[in-house]
PQR file with spaces between the fields and no chain letter, atoms N, CA, C, O and H, PARSE charges and radii, in Angstrom:
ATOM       1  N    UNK     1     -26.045    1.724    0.978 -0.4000 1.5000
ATOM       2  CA   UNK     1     -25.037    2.301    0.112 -0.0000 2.0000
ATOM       3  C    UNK     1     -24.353    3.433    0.855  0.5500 1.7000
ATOM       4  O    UNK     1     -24.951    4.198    1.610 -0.5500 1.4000
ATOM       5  N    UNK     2     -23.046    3.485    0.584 -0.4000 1.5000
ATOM       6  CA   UNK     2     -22.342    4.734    1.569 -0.0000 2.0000
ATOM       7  C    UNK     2     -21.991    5.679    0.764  0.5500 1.7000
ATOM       8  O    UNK     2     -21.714    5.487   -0.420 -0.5500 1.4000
ATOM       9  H    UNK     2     -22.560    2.864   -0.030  0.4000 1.0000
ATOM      10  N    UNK     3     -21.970    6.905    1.402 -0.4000 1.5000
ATOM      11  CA   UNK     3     -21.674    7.771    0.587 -0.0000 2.0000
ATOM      12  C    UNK     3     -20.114    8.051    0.018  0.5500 1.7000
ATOM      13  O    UNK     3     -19.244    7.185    0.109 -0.5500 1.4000
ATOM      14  H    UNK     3     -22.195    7.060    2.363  0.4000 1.0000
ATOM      15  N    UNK     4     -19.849    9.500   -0.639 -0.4000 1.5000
ATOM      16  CA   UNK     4     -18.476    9.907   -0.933 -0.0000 2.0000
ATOM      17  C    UNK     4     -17.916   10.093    0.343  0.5500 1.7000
ATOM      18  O    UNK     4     -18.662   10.493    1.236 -0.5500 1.4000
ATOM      19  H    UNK     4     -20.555   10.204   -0.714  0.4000 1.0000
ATOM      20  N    UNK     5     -17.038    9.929    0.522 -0.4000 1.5000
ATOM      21  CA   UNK     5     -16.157   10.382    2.205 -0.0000 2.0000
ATOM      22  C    UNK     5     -16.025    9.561    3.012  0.5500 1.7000
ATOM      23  O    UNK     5     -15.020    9.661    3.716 -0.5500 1.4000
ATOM      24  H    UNK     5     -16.431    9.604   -0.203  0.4000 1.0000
ATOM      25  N    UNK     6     -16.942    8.436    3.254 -0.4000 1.5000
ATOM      26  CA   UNK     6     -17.900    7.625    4.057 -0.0000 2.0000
ATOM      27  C    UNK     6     -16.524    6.636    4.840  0.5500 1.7000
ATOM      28  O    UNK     6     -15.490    6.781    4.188 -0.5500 1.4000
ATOM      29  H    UNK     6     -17.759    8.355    2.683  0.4000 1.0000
ATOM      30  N    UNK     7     -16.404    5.989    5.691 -0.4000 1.5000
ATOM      31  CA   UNK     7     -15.222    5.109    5.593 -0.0000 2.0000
ATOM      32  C    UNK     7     -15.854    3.808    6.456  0.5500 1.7000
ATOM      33  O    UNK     7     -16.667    4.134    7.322 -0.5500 1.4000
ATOM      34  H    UNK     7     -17.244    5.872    6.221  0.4000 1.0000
ATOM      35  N    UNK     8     -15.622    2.629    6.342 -0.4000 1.5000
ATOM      36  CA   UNK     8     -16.164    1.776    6.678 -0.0000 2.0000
ATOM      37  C    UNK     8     -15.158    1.474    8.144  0.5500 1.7000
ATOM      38  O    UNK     8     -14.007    1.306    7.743 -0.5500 1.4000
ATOM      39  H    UNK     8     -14.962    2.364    5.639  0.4000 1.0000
ATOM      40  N    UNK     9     -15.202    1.390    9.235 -0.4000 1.5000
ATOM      41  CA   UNK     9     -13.975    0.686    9.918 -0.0000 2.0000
ATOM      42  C    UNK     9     -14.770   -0.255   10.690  0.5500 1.7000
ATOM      43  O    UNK     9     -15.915   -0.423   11.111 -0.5500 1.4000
ATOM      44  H    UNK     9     -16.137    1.527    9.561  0.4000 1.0000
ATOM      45  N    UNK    10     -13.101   -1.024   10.668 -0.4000 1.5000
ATOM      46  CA   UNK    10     -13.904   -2.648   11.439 -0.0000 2.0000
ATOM      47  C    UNK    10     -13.238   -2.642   12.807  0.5500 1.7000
ATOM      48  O    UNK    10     -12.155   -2.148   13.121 -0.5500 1.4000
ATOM      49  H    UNK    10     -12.171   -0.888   10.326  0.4000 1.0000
ATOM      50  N    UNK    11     -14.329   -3.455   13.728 -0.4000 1.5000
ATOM      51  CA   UNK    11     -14.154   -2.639   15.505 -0.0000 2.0000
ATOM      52  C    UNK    11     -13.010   -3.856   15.675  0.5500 1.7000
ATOM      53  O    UNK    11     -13.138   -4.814   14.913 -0.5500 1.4000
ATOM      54  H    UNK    11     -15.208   -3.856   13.473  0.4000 1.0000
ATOM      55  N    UNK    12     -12.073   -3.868   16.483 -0.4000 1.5000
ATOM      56  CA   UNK    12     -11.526   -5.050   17.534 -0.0000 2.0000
ATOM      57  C    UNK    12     -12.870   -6.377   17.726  0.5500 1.7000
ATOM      58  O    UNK    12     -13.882   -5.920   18.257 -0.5500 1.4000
ATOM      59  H    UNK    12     -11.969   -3.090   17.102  0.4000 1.0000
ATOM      60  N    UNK    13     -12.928   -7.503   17.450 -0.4000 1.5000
ATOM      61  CA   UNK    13     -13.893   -8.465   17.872 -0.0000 2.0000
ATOM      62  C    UNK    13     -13.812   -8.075   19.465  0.5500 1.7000
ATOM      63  O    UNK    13     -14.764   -7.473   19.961 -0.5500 1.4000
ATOM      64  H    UNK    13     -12.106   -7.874   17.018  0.4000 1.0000
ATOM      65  N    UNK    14     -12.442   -8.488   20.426 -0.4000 1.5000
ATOM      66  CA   UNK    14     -12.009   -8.593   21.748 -0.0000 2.0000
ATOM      67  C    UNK    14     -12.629   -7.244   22.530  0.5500 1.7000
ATOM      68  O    UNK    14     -13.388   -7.380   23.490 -0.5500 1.4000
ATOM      69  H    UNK    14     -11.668   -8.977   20.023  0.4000 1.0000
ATOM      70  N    UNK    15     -12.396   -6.481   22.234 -0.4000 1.5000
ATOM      71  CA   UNK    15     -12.250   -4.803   23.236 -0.0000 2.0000
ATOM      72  C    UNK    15     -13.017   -4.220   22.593  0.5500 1.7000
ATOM      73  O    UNK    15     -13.336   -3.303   23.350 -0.5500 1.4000
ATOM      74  H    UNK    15     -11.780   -6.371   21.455  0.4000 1.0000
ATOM      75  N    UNK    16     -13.721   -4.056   21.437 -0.4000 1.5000
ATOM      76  CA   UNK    16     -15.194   -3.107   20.438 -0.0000 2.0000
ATOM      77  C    UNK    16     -13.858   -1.923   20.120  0.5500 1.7000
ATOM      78  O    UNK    16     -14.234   -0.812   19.745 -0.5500 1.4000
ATOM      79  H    UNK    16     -13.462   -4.801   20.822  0.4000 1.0000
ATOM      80  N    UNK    17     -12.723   -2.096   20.228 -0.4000 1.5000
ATOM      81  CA   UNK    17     -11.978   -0.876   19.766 -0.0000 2.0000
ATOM      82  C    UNK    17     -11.497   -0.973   18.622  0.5500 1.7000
ATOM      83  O    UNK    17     -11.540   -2.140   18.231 -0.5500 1.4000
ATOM      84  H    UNK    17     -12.418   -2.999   20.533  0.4000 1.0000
ATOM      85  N    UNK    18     -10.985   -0.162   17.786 -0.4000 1.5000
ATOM      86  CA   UNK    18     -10.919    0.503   16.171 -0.0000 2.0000
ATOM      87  C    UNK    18      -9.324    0.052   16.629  0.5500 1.7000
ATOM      88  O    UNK    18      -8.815    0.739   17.515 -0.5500 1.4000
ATOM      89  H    UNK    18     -10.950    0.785   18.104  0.4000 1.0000
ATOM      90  N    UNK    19      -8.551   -1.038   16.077 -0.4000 1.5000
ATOM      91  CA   UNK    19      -7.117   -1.661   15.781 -0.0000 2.0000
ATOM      92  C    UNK    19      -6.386   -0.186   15.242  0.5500 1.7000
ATOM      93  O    UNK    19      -6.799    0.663   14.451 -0.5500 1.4000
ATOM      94  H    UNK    19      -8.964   -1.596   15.358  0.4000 1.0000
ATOM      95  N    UNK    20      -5.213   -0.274   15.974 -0.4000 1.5000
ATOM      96  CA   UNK    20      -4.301    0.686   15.106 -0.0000 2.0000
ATOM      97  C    UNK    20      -4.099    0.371   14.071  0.5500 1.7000
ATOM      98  O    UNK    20      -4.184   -0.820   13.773 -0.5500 1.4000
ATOM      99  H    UNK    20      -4.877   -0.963   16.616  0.4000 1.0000
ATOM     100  N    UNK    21      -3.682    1.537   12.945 -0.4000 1.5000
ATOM     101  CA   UNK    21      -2.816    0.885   11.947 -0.0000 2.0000
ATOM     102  C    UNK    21      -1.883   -0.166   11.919  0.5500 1.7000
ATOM     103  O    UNK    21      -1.534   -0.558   13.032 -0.5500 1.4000
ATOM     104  H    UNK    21      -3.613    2.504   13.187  0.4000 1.0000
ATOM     105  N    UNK    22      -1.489   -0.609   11.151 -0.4000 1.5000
ATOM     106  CA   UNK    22      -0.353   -1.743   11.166 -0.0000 2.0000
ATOM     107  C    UNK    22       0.873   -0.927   10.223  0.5500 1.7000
ATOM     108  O    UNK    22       0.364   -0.189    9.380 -0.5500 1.4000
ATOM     109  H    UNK    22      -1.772   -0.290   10.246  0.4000 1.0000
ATOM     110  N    UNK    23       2.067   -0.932   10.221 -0.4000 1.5000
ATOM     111  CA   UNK    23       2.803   -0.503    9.846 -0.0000 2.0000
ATOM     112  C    UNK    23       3.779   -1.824    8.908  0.5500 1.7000
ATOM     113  O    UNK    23       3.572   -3.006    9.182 -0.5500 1.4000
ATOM     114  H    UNK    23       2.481   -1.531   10.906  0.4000 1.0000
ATOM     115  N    UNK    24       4.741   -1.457    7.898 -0.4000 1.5000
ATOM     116  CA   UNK    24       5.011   -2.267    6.856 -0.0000 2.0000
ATOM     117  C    UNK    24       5.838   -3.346    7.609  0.5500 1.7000
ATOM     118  O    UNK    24       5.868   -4.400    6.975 -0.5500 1.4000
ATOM     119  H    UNK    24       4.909   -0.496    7.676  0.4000 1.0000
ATOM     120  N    UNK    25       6.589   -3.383    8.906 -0.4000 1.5000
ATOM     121  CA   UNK    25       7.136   -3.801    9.909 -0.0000 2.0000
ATOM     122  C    UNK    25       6.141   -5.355   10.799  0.5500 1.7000
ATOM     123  O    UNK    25       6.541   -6.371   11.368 -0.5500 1.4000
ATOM     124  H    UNK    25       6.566   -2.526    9.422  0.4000 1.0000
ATOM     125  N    UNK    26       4.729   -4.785   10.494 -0.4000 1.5000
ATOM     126  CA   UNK    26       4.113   -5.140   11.231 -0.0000 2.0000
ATOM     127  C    UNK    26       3.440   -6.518   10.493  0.5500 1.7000
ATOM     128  O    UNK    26       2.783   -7.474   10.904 -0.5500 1.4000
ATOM     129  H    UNK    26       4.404   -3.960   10.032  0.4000 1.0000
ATOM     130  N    UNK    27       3.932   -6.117    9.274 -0.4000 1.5000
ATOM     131  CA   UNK    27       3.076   -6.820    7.848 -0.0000 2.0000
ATOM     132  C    UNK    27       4.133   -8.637    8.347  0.5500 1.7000
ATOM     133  O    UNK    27       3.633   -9.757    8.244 -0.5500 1.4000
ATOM     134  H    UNK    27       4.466   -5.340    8.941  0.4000 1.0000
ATOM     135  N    UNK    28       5.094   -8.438    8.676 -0.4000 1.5000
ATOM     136  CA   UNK    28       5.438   -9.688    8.783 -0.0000 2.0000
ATOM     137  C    UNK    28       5.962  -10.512    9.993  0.5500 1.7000
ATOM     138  O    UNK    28       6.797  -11.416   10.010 -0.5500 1.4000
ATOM     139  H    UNK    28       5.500   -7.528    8.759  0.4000 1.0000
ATOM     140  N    UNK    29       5.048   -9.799   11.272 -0.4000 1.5000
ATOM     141  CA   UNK    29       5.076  -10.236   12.653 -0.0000 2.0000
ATOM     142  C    UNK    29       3.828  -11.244   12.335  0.5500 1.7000
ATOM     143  O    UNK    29       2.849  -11.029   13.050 -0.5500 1.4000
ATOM     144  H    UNK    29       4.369   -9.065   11.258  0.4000 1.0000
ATOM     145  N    UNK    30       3.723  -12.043   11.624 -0.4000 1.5000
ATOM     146  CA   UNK    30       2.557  -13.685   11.701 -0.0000 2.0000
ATOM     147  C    UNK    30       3.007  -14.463   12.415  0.5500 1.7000
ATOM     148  O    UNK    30       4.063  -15.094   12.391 -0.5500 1.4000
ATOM     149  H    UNK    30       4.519  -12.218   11.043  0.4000 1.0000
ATOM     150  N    UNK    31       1.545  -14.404   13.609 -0.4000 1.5000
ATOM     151  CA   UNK    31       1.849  -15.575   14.570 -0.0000 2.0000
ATOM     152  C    UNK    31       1.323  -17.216   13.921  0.5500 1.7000
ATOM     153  O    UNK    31       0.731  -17.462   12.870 -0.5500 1.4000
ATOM     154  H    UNK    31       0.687  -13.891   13.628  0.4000 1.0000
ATOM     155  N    UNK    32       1.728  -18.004   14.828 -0.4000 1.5000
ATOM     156  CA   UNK    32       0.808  -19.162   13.813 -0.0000 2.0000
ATOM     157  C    UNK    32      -0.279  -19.433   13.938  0.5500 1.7000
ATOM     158  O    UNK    32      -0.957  -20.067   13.128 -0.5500 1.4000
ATOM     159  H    UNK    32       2.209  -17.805   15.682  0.4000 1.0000
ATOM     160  N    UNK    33      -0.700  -18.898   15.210 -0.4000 1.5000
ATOM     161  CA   UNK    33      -2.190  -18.985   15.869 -0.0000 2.0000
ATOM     162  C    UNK    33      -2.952  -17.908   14.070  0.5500 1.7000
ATOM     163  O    UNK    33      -3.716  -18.550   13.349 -0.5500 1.4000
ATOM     164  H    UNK    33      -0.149  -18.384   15.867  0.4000 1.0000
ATOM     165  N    UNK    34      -2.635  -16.571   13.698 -0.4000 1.5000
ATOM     166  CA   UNK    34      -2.703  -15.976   12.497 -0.0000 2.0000
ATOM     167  C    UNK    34      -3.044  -16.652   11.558  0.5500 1.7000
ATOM     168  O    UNK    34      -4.055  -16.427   10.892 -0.5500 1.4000
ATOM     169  H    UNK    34      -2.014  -16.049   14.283  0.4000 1.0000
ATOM     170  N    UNK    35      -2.347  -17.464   11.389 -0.4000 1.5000
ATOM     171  CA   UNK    35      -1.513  -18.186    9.641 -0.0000 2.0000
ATOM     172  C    UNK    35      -3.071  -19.227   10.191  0.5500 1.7000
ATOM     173  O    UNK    35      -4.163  -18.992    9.674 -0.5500 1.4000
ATOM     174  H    UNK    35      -1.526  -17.647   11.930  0.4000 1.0000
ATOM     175  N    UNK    36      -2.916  -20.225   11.166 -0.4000 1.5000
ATOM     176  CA   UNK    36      -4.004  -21.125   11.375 -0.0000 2.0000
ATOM     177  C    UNK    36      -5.396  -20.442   11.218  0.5500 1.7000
ATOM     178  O    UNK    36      -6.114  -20.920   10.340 -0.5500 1.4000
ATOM     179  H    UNK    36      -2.029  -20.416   11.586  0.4000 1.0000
ATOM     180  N    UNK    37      -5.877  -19.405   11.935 -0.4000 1.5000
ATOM     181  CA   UNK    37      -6.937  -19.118   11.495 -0.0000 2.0000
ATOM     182  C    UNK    37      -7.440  -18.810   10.220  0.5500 1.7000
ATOM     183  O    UNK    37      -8.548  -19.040    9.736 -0.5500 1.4000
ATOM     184  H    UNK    37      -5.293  -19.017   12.648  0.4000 1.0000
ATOM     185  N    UNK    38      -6.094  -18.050    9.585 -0.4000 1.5000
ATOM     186  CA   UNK    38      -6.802  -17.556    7.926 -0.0000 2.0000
ATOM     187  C    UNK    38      -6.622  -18.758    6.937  0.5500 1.7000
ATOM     188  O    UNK    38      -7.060  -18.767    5.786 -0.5500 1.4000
ATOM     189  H    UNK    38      -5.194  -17.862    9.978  0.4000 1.0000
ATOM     190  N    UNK    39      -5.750  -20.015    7.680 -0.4000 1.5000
ATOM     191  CA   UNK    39      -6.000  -21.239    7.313 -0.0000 2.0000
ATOM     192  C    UNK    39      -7.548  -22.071    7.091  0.5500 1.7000
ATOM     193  O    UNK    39      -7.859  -22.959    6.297 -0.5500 1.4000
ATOM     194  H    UNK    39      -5.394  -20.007    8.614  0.4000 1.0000
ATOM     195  N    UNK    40      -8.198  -21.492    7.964 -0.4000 1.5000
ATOM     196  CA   UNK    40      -9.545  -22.198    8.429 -0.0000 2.0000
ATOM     197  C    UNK    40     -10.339  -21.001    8.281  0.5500 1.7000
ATOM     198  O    UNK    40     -11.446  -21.300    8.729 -0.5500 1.4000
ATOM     199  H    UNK    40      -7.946  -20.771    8.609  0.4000 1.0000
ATOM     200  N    UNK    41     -10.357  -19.544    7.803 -0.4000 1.5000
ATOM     201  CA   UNK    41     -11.171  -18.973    6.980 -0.0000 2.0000
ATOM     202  C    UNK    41     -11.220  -19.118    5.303  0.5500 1.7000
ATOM     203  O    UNK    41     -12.135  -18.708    4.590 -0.5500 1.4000
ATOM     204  H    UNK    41      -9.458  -19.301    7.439  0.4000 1.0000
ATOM     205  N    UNK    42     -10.146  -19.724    4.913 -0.4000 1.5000
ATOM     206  CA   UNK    42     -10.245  -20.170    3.484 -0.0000 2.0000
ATOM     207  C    UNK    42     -10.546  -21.709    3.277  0.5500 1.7000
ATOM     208  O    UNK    42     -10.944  -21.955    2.139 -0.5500 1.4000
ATOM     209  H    UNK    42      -9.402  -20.057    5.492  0.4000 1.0000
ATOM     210  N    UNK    43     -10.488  -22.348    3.770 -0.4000 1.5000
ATOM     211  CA   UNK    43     -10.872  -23.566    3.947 -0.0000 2.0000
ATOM     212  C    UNK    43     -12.884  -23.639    4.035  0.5500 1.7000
ATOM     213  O    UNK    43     -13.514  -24.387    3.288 -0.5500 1.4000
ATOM     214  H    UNK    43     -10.164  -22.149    4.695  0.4000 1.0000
ATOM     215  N    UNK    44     -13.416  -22.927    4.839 -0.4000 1.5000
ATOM     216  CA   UNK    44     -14.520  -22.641    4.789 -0.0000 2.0000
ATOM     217  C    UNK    44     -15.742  -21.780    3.711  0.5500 1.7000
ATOM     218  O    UNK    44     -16.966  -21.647    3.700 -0.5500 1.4000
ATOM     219  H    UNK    44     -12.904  -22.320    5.446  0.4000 1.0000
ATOM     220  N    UNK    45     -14.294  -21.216    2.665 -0.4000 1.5000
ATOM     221  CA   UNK    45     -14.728  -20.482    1.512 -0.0000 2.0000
ATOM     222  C    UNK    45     -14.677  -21.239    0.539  0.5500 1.7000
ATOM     223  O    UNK    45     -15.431  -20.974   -0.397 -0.5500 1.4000
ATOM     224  H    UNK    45     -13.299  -21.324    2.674  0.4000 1.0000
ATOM     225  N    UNK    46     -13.847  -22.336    0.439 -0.4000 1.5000
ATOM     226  CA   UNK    46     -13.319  -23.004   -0.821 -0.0000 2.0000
ATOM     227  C    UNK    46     -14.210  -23.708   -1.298  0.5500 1.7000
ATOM     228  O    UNK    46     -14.924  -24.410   -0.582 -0.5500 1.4000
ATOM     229  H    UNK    46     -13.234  -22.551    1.199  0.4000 1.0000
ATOM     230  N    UNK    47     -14.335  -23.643   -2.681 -0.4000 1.5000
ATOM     231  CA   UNK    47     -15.418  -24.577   -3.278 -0.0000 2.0000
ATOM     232  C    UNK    47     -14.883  -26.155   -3.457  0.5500 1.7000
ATOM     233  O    UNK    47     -15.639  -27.121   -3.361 -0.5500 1.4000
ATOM     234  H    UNK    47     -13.755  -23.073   -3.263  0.4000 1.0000
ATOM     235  N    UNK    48     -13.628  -26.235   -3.699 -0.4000 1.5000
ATOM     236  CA   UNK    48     -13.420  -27.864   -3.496 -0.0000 2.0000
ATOM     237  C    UNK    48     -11.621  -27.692   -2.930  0.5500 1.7000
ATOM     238  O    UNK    48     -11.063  -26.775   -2.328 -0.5500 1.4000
ATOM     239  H    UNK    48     -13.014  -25.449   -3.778  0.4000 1.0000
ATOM     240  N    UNK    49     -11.233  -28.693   -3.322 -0.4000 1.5000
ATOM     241  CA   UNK    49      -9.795  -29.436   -2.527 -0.0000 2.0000
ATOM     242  C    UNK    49      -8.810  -28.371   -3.718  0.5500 1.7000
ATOM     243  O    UNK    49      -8.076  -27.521   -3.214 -0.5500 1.4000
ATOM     244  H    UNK    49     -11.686  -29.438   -3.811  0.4000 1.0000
ATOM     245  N    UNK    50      -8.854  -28.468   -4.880 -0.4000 1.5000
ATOM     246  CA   UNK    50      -8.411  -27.897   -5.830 -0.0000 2.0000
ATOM     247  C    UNK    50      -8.204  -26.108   -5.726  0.5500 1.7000
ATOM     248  O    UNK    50      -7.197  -25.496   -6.083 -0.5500 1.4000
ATOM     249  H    UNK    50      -9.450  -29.159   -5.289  0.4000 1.0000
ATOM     250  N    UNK    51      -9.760  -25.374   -4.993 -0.4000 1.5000
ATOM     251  CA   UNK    51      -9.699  -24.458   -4.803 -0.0000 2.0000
ATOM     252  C    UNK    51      -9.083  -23.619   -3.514  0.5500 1.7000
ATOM     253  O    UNK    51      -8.859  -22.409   -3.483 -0.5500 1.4000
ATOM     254  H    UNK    51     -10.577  -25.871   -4.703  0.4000 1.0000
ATOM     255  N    UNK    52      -8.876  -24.554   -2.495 -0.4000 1.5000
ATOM     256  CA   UNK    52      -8.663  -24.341   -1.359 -0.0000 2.0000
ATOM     257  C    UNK    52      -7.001  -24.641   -1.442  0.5500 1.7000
ATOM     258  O    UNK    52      -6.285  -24.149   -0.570 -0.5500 1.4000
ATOM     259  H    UNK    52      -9.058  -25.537   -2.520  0.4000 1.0000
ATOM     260  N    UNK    53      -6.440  -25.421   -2.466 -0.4000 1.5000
ATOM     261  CA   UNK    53      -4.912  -25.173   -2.467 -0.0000 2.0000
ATOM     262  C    UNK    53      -4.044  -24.140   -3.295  0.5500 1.7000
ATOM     263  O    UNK    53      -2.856  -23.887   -3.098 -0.5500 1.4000
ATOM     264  H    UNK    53      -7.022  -25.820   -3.175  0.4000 1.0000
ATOM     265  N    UNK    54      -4.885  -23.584   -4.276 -0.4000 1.5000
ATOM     266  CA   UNK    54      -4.462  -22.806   -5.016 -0.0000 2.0000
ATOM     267  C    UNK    54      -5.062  -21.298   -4.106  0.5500 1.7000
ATOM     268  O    UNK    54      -4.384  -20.288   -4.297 -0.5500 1.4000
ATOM     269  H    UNK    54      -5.850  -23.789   -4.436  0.4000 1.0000
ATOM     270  N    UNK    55      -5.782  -21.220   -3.549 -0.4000 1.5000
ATOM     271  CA   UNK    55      -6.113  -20.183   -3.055 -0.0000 2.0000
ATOM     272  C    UNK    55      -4.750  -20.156   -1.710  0.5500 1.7000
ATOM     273  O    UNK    55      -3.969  -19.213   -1.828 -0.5500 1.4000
ATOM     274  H    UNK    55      -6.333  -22.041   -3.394  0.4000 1.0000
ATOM     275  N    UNK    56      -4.499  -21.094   -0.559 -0.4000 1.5000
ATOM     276  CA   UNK    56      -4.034  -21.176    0.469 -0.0000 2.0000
ATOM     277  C    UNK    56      -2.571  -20.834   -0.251  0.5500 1.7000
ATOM     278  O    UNK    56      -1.868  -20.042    0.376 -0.5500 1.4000
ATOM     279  H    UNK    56      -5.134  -21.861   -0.463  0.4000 1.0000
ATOM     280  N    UNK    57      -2.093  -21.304   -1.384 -0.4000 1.5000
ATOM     281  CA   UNK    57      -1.024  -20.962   -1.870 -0.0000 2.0000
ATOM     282  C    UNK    57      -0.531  -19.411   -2.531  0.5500 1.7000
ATOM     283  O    UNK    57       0.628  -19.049   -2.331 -0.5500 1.4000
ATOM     284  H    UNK    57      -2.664  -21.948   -1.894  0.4000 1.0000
ATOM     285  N    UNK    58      -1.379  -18.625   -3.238 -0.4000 1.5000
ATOM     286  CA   UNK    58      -1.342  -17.639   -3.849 -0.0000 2.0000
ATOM     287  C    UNK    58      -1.560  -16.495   -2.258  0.5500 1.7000
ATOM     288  O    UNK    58      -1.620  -15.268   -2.337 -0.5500 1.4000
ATOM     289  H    UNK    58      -2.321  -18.919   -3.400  0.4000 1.0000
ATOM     290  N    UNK    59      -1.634  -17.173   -1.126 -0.4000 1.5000
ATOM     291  CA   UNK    59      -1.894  -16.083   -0.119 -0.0000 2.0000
ATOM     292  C    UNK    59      -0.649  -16.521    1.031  0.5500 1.7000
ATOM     293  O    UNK    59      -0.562  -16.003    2.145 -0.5500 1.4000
ATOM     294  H    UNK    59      -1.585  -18.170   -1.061  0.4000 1.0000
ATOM     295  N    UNK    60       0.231  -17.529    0.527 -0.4000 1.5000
ATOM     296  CA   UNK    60       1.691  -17.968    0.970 -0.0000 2.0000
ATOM     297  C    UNK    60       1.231  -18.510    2.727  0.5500 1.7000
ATOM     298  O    UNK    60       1.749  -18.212    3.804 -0.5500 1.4000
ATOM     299  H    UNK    60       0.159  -17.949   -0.378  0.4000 1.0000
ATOM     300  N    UNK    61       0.195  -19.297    2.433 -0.4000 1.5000
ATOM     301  CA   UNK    61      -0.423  -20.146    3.848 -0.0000 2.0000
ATOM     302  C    UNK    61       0.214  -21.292    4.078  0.5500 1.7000
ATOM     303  O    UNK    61       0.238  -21.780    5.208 -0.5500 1.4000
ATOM     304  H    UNK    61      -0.225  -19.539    1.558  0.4000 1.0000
ATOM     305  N    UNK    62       0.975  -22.019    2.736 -0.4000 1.5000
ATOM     306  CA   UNK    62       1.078  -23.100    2.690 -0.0000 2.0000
ATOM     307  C    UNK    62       2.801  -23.309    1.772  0.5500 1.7000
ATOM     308  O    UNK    62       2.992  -22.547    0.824 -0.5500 1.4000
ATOM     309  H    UNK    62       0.956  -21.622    1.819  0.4000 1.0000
ATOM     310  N    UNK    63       3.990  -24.399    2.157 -0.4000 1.5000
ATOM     311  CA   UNK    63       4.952  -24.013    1.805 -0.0000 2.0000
ATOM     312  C    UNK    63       4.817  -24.711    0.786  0.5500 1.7000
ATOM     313  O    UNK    63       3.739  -25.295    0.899 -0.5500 1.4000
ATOM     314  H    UNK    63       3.835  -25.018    2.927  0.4000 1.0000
ATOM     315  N    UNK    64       5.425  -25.042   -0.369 -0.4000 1.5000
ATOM     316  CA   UNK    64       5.923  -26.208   -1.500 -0.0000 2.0000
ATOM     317  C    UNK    64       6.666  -27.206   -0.963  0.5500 1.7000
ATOM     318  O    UNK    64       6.713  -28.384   -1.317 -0.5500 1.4000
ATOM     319  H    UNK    64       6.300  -24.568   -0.460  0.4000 1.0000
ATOM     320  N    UNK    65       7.353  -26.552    0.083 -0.4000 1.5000
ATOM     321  CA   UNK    65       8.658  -27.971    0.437 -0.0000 2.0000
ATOM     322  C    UNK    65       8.043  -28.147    2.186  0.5500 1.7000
ATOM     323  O    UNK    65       8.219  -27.286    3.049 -0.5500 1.4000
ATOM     324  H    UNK    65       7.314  -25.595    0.370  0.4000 1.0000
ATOM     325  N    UNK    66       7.517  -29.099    2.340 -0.4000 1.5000
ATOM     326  CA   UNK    66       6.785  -29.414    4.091 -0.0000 2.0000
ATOM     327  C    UNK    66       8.066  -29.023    4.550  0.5500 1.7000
ATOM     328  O    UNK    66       7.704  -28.406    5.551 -0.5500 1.4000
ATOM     329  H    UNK    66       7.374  -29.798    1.640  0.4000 1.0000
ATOM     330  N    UNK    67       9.445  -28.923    4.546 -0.4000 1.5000
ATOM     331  CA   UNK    67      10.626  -28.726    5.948 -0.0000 2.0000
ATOM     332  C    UNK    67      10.332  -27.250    5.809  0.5500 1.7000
ATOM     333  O    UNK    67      10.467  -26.802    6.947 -0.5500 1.4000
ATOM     334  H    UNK    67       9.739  -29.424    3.732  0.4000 1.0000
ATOM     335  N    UNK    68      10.126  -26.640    5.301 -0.4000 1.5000
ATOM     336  CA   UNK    68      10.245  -25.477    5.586 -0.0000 2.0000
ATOM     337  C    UNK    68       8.782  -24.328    5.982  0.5500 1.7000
ATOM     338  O    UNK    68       7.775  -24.913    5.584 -0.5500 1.4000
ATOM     339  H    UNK    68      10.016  -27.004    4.376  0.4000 1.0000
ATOM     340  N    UNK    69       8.554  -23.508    6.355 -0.4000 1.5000
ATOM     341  CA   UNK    69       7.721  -22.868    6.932 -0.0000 2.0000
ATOM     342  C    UNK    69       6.696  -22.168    6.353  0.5500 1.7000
ATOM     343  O    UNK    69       7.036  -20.985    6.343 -0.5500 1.4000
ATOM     344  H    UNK    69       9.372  -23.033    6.679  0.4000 1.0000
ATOM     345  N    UNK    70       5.608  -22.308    5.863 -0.4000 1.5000
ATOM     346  CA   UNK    70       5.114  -21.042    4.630 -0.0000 2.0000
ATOM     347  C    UNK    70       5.394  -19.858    4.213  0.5500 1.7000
ATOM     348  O    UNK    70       5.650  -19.125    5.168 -0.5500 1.4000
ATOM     349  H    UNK    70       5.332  -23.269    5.871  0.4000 1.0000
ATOM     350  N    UNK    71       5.455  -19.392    3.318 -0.4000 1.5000
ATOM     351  CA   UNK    71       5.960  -17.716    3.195 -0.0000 2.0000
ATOM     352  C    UNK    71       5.656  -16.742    4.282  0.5500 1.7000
ATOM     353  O    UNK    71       6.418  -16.055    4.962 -0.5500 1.4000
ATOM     354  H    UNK    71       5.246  -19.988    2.542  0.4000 1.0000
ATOM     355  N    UNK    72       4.622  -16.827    4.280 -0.4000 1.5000
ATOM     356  CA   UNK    72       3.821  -15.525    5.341 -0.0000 2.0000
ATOM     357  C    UNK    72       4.576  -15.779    6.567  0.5500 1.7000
ATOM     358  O    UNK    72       4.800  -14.816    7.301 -0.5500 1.4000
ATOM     359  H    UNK    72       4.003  -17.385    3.728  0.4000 1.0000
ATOM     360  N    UNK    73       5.063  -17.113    6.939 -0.4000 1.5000
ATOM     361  CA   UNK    73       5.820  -17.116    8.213 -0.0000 2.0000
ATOM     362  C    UNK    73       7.154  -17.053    8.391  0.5500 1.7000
ATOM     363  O    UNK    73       7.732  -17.153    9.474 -0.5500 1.4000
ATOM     364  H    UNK    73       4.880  -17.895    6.343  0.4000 1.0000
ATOM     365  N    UNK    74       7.853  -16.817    6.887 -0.4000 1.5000
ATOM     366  CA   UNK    74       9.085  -16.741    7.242 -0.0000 2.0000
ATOM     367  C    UNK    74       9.976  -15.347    7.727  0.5500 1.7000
ATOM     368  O    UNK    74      11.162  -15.450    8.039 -0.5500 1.4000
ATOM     369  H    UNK    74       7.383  -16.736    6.008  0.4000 1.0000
């Protein structure tokens, strides 16, 4: 259990270093290599086919219309 003040930070996997902030700019530089992985971290959470499209959708992974690109990537 952590205390009041306490802050949890998560290291770089690559370099063990503490990621800069990301700035609101930064919020929509998604590469697809990005979009694919958090593709295949929800895919691995999902309890069935049903849950894994409504989830991939409400997090804009996935488009409504295939010609066009998912949200997060546009």
């Amino acid at each position: 259990m952590s205390g009041i003040g306490s802050t949890k930070r998560n290291m770089d996997e690559e370099t063990g270093s503490i990621p800069a902030p990301r700035s609101a700019a930064d919020a929509f530089r998604v590469s697809e290599e990005q979009v694919q992985r958090a593709r295949l971290v929800v895919a691995k959470n999902s309890e069935d086919s049903g849950d894994l499209r409504e989830l991939l959708d409400m997090l804009g992974l996935i488009s409504s219309n295939p010609e066009q690109p998912p949200p997060v990537s546009r």
